[in-house]
C-alpha positions, 0 to 999 in steps of 0.5 A: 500500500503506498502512504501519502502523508502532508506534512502541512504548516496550518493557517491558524483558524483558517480553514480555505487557506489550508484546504487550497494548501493541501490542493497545492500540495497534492497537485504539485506531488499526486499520489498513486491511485489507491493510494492513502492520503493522511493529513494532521490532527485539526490540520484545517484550523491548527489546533485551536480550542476556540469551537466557534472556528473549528467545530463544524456539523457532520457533512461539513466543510472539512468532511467535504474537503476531504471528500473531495480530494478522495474522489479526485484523486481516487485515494482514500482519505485520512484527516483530522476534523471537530464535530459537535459533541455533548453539552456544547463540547466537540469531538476531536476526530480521525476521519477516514473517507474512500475514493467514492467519497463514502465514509470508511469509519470515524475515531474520536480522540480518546485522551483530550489533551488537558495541558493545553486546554482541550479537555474543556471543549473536547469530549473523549472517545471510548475506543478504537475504530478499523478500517480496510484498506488496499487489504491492510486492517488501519486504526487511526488515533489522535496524538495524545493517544500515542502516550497511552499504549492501552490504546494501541492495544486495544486497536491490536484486539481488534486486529491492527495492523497500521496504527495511525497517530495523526498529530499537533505534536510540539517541536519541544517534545519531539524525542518523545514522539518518535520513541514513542512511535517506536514502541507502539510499532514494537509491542503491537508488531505493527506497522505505526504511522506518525503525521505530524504539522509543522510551523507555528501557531500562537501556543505551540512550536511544531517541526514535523517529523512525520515518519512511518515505523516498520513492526518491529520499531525501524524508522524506515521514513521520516520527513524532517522538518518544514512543509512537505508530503513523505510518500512510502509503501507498506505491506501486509506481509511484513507485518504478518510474517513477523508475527507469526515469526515471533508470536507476541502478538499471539501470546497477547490475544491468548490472554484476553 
């Protein structure tokens, strides 16, 4: 499967200047057909805790975006979006859509992230979510998510084989986001996907490092810092193989 990840520089709470980014960004670097497209976390606004700019209703603009991009491109889709949630809070989701424009599932971000505030506009999730694509079992999470392994874990019962982190990771903790991508990849025996934003925002730093980790914990793509797509192909095979070489993963389901 072939990996197209953006690696975009988010125009705070602009959500037309950063489509026409992303627009940009594909036309001057097309993915293959088939191809898997991910954006960052709130990669529309940046992540902003100012609901009035960010949440949208089901079907709305960053939906159709994606929608959009999806079909034009003939990929499927993966890429952050606020919907309304309870109480006037949202939801800070993964959103997956196909090359029909259909949805291919939505995951909402179980561990808002209360350092920076989210936990006061956004409400949790309670699990993990799959979808298939180009025949490979793919649970996208959001962020914060990476430093709770329970999480990935949970991903893996339901059978994972890709985890996806899409991020607004800080430039200050970027040590931690890679070690952390590696050991996701390591104890899950899966291939594990990070795309992170670059550049600045009014609270947070960001420099990338959007990489893309094989099952047993090698950075086998990394993006480096500054605005760009990190294109990569992944297998099925490599993940199954080392699984059954080395049944981690086996002695984990036995016990649950």
């Amino acid at each position: 499967m072939h990996i197209h990840a953006i690696q975009l520089d988010s125009v705070w709470e602009d959500k037309k200047a950063n489509f026409n980014k992303v627009r940009s960004m594909l036309n001057a670097t097309p993915p293959t057909p088939g191809a898997l497209i991910v954006l960052p976390e709130m990669f529309a606004t940046g992540f902003s805790c100012n609901l009035k700019q960010t949440m949208e209703p089901l079907g709305g603009e960053t939906q159709s975006f994606l929608q959009e991009i999806a079909i034009q491109w003939q990929c499927a889709v993966l890429g952050g979006v606020v919907t309304p949630g309870p109480n006037g809070q949202g939801f800070n989701q993964a959103l997956a859509i196909g090359p029909d424009g259909q949805e291919l599932t939505r995951y909402t971000k179980m561990r808002p992230f209360s350092l920076g505030g989210e936990s006061e506009v956004h409400c949790p999730g309670h699990s993990p979510t799959l979808f298939e694509w180009q025949g490979i079992q793919i649970a996208p999470l959001v962020c914060y998510d990476l430093r709770f392994p329970e999480i990935g874990r949970a991903a893996l019962a339901q059978g994972a084989e890709l985890l996806i982190y899409i991020a607004a990771w800080p430039a200050r903790r970027i040590q931690h986001w890679l070690t952390l991508l590696q050991a996701r990849a390591i104890e899950n025996q899966a291939y594990v996907l990070g795309v992170n934003r670059c550049g600045q925002e009014p609270n947070y730093s960001y420099c990338g490092r959007t990489a893309l980790v094989d099952p047993q914990g090698t950075i086998i793509a990394d993006a480096s810092d500054g605005e760009k797509i990190l294109s990569a192909e992944i297998h099925a095979a490599c993940v199954r193989g080392w699984r059954q070489d080395f049944p981690a993963m086996r002695d984990f389901l036995a016990k649950q």
